[in-house]
DRENFI-499699 format. One line per field, with one value per atom (N, C-alpha, C, CB): residue in one letter; atom name; z, y, x. Coordinates in nm, 3 decimals, m for minus. Glycine has a CB too. Layout:
REM residues N
residuo (a:...)
atomo (CA:...)
Z (Z:...)
Y (Y:...)
X (X:...)
END
This chain:
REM residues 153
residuo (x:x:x:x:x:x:x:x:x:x:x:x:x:x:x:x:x:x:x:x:x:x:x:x:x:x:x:x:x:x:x:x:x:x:x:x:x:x:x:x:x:x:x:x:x:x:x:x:x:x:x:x:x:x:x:x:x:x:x:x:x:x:x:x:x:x:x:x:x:x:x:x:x:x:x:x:x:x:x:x:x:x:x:x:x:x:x:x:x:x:x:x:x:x:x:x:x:x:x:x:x:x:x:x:x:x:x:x:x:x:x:x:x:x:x:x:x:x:x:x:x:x:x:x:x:x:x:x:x:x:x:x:x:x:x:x:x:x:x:x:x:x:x:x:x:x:x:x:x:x:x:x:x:x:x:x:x:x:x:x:x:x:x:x:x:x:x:x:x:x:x:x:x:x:x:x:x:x:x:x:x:x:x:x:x:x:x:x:x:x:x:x:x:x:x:x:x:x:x:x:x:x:x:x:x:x:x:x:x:x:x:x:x:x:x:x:x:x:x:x:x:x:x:x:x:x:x:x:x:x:x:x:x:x:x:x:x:x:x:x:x:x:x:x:x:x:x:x:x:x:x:x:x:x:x:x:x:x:x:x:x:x:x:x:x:x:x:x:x:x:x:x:x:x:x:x:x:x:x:x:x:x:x:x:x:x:x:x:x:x:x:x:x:x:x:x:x:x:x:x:x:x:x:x:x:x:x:x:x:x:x:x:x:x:x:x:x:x:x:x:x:x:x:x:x:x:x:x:x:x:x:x:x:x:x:x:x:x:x:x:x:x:x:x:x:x:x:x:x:x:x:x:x:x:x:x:x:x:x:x:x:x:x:x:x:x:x:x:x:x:x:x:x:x:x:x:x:x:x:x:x:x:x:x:x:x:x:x:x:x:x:x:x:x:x:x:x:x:x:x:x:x:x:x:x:x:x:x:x:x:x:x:x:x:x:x:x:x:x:x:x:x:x:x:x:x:x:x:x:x:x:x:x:x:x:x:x:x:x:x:x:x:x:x:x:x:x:x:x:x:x:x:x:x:x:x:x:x:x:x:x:x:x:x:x:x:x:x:x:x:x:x:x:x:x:x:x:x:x:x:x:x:x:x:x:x:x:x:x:x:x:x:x:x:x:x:x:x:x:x:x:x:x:x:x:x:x:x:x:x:x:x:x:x:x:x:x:x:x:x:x:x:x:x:x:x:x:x:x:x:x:x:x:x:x:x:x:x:x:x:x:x:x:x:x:x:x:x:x:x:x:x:x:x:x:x:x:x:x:x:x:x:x:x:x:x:x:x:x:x:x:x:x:x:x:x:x:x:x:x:x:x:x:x:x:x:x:x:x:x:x:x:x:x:x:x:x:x:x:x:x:x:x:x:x:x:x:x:x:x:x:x)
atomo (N:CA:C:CB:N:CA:C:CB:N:CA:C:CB:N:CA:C:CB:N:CA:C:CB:N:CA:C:CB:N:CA:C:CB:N:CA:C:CB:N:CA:C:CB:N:CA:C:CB:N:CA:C:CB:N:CA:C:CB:N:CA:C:CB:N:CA:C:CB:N:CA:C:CB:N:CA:C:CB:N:CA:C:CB:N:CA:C:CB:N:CA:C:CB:N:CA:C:CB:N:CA:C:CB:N:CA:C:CB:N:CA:C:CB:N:CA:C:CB:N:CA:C:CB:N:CA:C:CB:N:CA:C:CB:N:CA:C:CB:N:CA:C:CB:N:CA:C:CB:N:CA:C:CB:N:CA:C:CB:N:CA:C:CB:N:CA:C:CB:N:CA:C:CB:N:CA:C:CB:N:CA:C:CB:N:CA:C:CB:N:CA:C:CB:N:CA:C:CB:N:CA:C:CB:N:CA:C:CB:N:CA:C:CB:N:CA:C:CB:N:CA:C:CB:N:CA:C:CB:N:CA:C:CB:N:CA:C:CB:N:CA:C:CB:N:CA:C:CB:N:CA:C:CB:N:CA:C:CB:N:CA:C:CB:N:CA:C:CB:N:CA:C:CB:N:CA:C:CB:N:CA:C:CB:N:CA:C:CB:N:CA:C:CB:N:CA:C:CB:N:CA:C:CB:N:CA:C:CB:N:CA:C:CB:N:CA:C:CB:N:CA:C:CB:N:CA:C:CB:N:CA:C:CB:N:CA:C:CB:N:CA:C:CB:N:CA:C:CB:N:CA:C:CB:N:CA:C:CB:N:CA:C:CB:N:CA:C:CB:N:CA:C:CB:N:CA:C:CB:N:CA:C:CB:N:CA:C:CB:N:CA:C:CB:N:CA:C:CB:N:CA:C:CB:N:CA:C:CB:N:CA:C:CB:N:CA:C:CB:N:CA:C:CB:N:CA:C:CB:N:CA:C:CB:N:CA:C:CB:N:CA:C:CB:N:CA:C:CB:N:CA:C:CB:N:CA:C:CB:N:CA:C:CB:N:CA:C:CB:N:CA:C:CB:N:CA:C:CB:N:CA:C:CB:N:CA:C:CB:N:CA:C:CB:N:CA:C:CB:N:CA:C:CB:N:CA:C:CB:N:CA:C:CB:N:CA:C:CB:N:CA:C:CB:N:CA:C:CB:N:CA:C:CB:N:CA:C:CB:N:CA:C:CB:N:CA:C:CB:N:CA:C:CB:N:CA:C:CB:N:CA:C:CB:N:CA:C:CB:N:CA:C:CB:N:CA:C:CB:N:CA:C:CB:N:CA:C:CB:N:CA:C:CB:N:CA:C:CB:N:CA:C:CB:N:CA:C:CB:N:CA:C:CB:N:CA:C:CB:N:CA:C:CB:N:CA:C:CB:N:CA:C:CB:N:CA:C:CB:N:CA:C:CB:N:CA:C:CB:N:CA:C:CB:N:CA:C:CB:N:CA:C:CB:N:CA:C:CB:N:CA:C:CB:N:CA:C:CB:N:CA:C:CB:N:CA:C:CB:N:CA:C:CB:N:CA:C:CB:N:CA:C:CB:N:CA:C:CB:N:CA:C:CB:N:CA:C:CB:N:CA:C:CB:N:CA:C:CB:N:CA:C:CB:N:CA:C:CB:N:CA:C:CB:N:CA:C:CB:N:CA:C:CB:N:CA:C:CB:N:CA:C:CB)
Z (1.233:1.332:1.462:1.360:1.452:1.615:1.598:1.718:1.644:1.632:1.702:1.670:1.798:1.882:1.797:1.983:1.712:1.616:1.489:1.539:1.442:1.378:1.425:1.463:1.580:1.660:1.626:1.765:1.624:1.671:1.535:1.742:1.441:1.290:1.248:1.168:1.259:1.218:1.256:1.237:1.389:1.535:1.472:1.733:1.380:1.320:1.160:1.350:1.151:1.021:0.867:1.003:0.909:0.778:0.691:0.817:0.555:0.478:0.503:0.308:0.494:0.523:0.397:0.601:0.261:0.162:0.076:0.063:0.169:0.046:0.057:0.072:m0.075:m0.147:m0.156:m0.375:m0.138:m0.174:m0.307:m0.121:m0.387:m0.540:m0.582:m0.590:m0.546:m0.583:m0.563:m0.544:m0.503:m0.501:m0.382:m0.601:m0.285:m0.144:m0.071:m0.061:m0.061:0.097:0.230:0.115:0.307:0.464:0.490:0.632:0.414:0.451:0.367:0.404:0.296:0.208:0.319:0.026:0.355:0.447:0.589:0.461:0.620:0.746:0.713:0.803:0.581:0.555:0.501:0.529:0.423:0.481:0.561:0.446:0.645:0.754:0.875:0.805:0.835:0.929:1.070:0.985:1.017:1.139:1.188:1.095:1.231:1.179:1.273:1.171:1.363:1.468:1.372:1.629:1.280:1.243:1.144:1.201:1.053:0.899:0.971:0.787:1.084:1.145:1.156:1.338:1.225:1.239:1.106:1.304:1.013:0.895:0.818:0.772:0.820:0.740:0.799:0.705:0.930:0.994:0.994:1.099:0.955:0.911:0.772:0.966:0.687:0.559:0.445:0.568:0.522:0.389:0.293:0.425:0.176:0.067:m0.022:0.038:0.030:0.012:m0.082:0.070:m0.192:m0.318:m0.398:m0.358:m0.358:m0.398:m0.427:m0.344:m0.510:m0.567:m0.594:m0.702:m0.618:m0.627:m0.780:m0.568:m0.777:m0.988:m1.001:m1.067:m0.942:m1.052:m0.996:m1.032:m0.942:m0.945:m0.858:m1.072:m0.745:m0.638:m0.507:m0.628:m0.462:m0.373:m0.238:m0.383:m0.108:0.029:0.083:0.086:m0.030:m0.024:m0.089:m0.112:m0.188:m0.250:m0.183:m0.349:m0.131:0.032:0.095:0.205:0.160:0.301:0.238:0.397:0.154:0.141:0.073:0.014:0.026:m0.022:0.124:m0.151:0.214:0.359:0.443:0.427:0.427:0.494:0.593:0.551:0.611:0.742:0.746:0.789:0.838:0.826:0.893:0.940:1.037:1.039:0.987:1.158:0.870:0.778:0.686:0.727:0.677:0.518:0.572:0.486:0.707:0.757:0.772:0.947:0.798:0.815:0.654:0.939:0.547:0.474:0.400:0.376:0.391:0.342:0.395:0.366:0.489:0.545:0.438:0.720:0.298:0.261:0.139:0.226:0.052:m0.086:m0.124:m0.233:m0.058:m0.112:m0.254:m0.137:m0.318:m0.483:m0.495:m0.564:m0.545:m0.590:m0.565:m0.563:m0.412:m0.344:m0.471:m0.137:m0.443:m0.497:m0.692:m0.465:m0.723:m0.850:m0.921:m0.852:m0.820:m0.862:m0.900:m0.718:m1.032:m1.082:m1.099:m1.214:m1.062:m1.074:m1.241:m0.982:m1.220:m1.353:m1.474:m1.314:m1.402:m1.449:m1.477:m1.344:m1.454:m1.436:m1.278:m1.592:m1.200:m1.101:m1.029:m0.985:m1.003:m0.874:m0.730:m0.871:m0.609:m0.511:m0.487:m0.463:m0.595:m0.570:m0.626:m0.592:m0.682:m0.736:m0.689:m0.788:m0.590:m0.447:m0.340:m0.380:m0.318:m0.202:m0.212:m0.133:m0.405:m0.394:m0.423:m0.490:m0.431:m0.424:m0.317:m0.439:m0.205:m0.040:0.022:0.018:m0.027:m0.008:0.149:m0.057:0.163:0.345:0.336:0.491:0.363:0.358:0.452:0.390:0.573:0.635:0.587:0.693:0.503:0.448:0.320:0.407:0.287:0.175:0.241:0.021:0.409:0.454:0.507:0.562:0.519:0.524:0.430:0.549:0.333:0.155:0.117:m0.019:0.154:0.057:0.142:0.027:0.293:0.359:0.364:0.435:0.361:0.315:0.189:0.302:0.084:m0.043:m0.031:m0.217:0.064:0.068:0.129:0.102:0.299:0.380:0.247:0.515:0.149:0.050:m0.036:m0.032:m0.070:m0.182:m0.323:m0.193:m0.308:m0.439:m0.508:m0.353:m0.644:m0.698:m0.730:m0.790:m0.753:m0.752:m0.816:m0.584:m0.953:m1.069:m0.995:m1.228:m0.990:m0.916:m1.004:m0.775:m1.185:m1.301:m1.363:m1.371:m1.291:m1.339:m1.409:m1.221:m1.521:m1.547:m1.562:m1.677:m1.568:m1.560:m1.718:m1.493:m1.688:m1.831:m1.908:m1.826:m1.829:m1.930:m1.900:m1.875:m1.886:m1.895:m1.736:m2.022:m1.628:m1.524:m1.456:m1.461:m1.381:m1.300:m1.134:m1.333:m1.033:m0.911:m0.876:m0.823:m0.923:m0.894:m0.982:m0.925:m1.077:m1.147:m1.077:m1.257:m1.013:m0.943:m0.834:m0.874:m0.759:m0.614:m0.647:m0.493:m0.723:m0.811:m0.833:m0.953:m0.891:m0.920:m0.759:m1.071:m0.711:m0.555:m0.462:m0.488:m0.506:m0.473:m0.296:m0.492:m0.320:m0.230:m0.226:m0.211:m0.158:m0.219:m0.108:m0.184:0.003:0.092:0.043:0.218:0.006:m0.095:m0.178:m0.152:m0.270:m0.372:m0.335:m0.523:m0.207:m0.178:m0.080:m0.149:m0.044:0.010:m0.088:0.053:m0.182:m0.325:m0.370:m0.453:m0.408:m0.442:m0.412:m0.400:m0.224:m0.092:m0.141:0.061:m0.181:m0.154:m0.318:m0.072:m0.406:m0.527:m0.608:m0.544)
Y (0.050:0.034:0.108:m0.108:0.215:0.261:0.435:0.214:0.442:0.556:0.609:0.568:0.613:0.733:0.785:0.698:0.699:0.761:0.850:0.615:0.819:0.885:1.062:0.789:1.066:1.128:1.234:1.042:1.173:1.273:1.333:1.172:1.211:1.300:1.402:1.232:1.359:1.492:1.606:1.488:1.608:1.735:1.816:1.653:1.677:1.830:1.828:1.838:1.824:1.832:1.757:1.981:1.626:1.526:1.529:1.344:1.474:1.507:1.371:1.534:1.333:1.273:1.213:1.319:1.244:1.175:1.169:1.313:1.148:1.094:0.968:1.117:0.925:0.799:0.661:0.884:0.607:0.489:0.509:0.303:0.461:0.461:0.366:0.379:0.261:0.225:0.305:0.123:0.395:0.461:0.471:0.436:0.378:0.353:0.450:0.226:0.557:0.602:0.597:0.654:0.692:0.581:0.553:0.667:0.612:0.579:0.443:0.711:0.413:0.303:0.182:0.333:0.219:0.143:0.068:0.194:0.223:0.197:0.084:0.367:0.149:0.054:m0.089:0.096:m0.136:m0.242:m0.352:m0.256:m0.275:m0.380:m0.321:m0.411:m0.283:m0.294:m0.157:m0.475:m0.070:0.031:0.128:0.121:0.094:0.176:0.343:0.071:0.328:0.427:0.526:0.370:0.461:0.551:0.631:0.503:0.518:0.575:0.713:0.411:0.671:0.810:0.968:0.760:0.942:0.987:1.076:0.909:0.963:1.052:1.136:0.944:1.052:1.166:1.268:1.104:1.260:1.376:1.457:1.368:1.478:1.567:1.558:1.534:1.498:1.555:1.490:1.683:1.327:1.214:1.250:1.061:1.182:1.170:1.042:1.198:1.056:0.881:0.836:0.818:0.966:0.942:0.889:1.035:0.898:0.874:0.722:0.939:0.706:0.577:0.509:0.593:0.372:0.306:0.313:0.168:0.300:0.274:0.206:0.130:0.063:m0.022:0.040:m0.233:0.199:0.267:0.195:0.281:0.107:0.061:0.132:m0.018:0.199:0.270:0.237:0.279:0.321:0.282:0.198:0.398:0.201:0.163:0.013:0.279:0.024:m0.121:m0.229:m0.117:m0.159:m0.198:m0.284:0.033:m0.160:m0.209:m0.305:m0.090:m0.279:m0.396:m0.547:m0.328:m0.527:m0.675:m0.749:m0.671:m0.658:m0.722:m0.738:m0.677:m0.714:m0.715:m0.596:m0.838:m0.480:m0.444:m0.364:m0.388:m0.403:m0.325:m0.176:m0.427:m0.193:m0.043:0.073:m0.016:0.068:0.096:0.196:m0.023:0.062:0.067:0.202:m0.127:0.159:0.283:0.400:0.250:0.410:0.559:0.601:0.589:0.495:0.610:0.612:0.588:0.561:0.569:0.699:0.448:0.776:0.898:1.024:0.933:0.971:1.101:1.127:1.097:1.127:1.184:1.028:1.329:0.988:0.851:0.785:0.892:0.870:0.887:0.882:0.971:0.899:0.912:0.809:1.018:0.794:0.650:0.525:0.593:0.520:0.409:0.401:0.447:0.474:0.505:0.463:0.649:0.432:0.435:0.275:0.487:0.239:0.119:0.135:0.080:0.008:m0.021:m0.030:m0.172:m0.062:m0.072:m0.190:m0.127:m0.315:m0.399:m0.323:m0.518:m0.271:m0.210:m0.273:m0.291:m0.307:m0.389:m0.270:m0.518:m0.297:m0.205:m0.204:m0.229:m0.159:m0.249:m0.341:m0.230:m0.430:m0.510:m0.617:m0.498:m0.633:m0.680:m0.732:m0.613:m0.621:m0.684:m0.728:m0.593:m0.680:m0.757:m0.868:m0.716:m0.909:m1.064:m1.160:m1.106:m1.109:m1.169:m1.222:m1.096:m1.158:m1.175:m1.272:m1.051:m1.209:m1.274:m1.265:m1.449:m1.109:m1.120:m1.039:m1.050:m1.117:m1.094:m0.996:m1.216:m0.969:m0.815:m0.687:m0.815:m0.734:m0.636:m0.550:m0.694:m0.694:m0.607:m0.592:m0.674:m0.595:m0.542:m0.385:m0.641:m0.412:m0.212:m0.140:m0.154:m0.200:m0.109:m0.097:m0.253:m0.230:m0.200:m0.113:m0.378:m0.122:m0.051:0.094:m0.093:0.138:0.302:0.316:0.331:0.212:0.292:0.308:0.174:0.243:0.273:0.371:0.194:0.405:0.529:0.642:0.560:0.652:0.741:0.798:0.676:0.672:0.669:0.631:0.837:0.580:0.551:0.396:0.517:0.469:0.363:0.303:0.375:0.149:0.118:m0.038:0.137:m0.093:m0.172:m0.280:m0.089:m0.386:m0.480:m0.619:m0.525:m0.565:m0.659:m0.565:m0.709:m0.490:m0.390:m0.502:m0.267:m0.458:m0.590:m0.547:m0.681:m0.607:m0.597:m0.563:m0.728:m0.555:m0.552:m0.685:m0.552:m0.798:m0.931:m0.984:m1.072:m0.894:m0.916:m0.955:m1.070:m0.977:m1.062:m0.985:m1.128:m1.019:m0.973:m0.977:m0.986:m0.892:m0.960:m1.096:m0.884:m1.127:m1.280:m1.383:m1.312:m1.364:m1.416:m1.454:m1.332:m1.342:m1.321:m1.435:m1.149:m1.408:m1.485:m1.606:m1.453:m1.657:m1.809:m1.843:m1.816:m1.756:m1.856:m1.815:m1.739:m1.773:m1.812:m1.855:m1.721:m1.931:m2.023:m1.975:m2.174:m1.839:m1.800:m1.772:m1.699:m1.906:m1.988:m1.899:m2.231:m1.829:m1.758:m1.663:m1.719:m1.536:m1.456:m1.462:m1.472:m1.583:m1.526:m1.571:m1.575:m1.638:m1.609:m1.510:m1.712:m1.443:m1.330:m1.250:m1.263:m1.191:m1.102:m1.129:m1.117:m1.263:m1.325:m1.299:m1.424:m1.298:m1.213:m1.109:m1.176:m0.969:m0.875:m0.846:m0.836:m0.919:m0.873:m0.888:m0.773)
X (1.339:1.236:1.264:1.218:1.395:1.389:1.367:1.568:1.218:1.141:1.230:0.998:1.296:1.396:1.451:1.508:1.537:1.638:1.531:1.750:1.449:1.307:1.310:1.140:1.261:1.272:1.407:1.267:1.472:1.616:1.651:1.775:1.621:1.668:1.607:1.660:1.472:1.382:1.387:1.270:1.409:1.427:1.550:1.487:1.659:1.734:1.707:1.934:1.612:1.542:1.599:1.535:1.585:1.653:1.537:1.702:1.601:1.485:1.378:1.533:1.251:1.196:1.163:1.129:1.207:1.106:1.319:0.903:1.422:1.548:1.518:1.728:1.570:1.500:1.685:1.412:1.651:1.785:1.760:1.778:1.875:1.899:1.755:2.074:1.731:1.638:1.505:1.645:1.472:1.387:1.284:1.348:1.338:1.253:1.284:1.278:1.160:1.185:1.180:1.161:1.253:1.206:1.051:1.254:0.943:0.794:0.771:0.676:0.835:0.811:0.896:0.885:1.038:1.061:0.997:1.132:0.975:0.894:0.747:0.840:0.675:0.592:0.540:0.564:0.709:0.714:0.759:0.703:0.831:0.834:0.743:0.996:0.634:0.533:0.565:0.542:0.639:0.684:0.581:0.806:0.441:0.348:0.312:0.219:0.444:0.451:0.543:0.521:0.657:0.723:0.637:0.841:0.567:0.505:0.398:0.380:0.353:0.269:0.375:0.212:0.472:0.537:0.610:0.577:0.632:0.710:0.597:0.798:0.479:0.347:0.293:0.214:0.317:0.289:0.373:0.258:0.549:0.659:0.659:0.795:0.574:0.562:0.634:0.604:0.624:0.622:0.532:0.578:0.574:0.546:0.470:0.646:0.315:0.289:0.266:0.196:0.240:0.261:0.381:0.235:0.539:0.615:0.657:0.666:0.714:0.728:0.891:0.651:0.894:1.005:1.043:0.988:1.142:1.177:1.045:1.350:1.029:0.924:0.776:0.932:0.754:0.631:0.563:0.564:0.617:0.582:0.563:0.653:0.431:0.398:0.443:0.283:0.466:0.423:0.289:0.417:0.208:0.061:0.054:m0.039:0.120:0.146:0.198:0.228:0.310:0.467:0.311:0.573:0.246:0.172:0.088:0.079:0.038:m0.082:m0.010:m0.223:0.097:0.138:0.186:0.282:0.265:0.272:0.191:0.337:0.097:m0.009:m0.017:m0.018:0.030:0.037:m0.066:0.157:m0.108:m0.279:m0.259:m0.427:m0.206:m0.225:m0.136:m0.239:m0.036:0.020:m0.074:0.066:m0.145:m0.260:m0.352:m0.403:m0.376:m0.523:m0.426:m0.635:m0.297:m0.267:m0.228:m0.126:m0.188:m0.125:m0.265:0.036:m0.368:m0.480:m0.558:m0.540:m0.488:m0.564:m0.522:m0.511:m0.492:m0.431:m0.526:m0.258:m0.462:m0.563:m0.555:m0.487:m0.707:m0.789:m0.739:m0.955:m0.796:m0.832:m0.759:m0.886:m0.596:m0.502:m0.389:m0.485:m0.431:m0.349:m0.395:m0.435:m0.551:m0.619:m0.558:m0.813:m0.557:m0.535:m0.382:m0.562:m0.279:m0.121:m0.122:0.009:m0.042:0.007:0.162:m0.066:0.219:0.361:0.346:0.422:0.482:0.545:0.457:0.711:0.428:0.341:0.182:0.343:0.156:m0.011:m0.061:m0.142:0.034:m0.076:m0.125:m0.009:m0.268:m0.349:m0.339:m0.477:m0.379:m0.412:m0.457:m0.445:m0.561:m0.602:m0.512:m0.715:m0.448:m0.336:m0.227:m0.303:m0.200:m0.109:m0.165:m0.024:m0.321:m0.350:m0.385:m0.426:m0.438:m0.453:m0.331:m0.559:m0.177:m0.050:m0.051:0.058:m0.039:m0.061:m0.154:m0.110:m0.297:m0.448:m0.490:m0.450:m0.457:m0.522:m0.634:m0.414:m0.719:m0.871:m0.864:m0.977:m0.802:m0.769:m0.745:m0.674:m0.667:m0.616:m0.712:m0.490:m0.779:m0.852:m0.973:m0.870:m1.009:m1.117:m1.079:m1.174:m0.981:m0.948:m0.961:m0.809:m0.927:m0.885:m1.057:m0.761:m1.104:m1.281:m1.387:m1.388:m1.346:m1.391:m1.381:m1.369:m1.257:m1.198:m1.250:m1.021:m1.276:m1.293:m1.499:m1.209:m1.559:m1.685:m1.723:m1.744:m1.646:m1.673:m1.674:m1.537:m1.547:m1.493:m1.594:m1.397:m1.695:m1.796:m1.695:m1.886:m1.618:m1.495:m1.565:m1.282:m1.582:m1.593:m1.472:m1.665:m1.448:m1.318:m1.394:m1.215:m1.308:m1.316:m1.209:m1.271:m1.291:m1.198:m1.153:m1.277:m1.159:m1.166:m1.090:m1.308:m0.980:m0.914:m0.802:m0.866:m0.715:m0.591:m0.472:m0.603:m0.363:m0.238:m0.188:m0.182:m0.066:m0.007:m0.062:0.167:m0.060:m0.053:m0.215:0.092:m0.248:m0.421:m0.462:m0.475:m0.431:m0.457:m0.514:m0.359:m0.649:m0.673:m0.633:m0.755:m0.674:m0.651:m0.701:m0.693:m0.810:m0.837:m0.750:m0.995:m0.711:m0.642:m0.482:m0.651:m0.449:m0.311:m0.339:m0.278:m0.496:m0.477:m0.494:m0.573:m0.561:m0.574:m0.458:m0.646:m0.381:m0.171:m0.175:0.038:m0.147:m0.099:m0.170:m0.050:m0.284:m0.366:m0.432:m0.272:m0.470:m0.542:m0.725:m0.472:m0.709:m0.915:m0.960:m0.986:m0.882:m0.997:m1.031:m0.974:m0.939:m0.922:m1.018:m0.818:m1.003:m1.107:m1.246:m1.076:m1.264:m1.399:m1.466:m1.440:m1.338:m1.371:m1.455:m1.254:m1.325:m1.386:m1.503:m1.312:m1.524:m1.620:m1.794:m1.575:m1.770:m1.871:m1.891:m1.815:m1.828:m1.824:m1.863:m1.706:m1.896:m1.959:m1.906:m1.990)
END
C-alpha cells in the first residue's frame, strides 16, 4: 500500500506484472487490498489485467470478491470483453464472486459497465458443479443480493 515505494520502483523500471510463486501480481495485490491509487498506477506502466493466479483467479475477480469498487472501475477500463469473460479454475464468473461477497455496489459497477459496453452478459452462467451466482449468494445467504439480481431481471 505505499505508492511512494510504487513510485520509486518503477522510475527504475521493475517489472510490473512479476508474479509470487503462487501467481499474484502486484496488480492483483494492489487489488485486493483495495490499493486503488496503486492499481492506477501499475496499469498505466503496463500491468497486466489479464493475468491470472494458478487457480485462474483474476485482478478482477480479487476486486470484485472484496468489494473494492474503485479497483473494479479502473481495471474494468481495459478490454471489457475479455475481463468479463475469464473463469477460475472452478468455472466461476464475475458474477460468481460478486455473489460470494453480495455487494450490491459492486455488482452496480460491473452491470452498469457491462450496459454503457452494450455486453451481453448470461447471469445463469454455472460453475463446475452446476451453481449459479444466485445459487452461490443463497449458500452465503445474501437475501439483498439476490434481490438485487432479482430487480435487474
Amino acid at each position: 500500500g505505499h505508492l511512494q515505494c510504487v513510485y520509486y520502483l518503477l522510475r527504475f523500471h521493475a517489472d510490473v506484472n512479476l508474479a509470487k510463486n503462487s501467481g499474484a501480481s502486484p496488480l492483483f495485490v494492489a487489488a485486493r487490498n483495495g490499493h486503488h491509487r496503486i492499481v492506477k498506477h501499475l496499469l498505466k506502466h503496463g500491468a497486466d489485467p489479464f493475468c491470472v493466479q494458478e487457480d485462474f483467479r483474476s485482478p478482477l475477480h480479487t476486486a470484485l470478491l472484496y468489494s473494492r469498487l474503485r479497483c473494479i472501475r479502473l481495471i474494468l477500463r481495459g478490454n471489457f470483453q475479455q475481463l468479463i469473460e475469464q473463469k477460475d479454475v472452478y468455472d466461476w464468473t464475475t458474477m460468481h464472486f460478486l455473489a460470494k461477497r453480495g455487494s450490491c455496489k459492486a455488482a452496480r459497477v460491473l452491470l452498469h459497465s457491462l450496459r454503457q459496453s452494450q455486453i451481453a452478459f448470461d447471469l445463469y452462467q454455472v460453475d463446475r458443479f452446476g451453481n449459479t451466482a444466485m445459487h452461490i449468494a443463497a449458500f452465503n445467504h445474501r437475501k439483498k443480493f439476490i434481490a438485487y439480481l432479482v430487480g435487474q431481471g
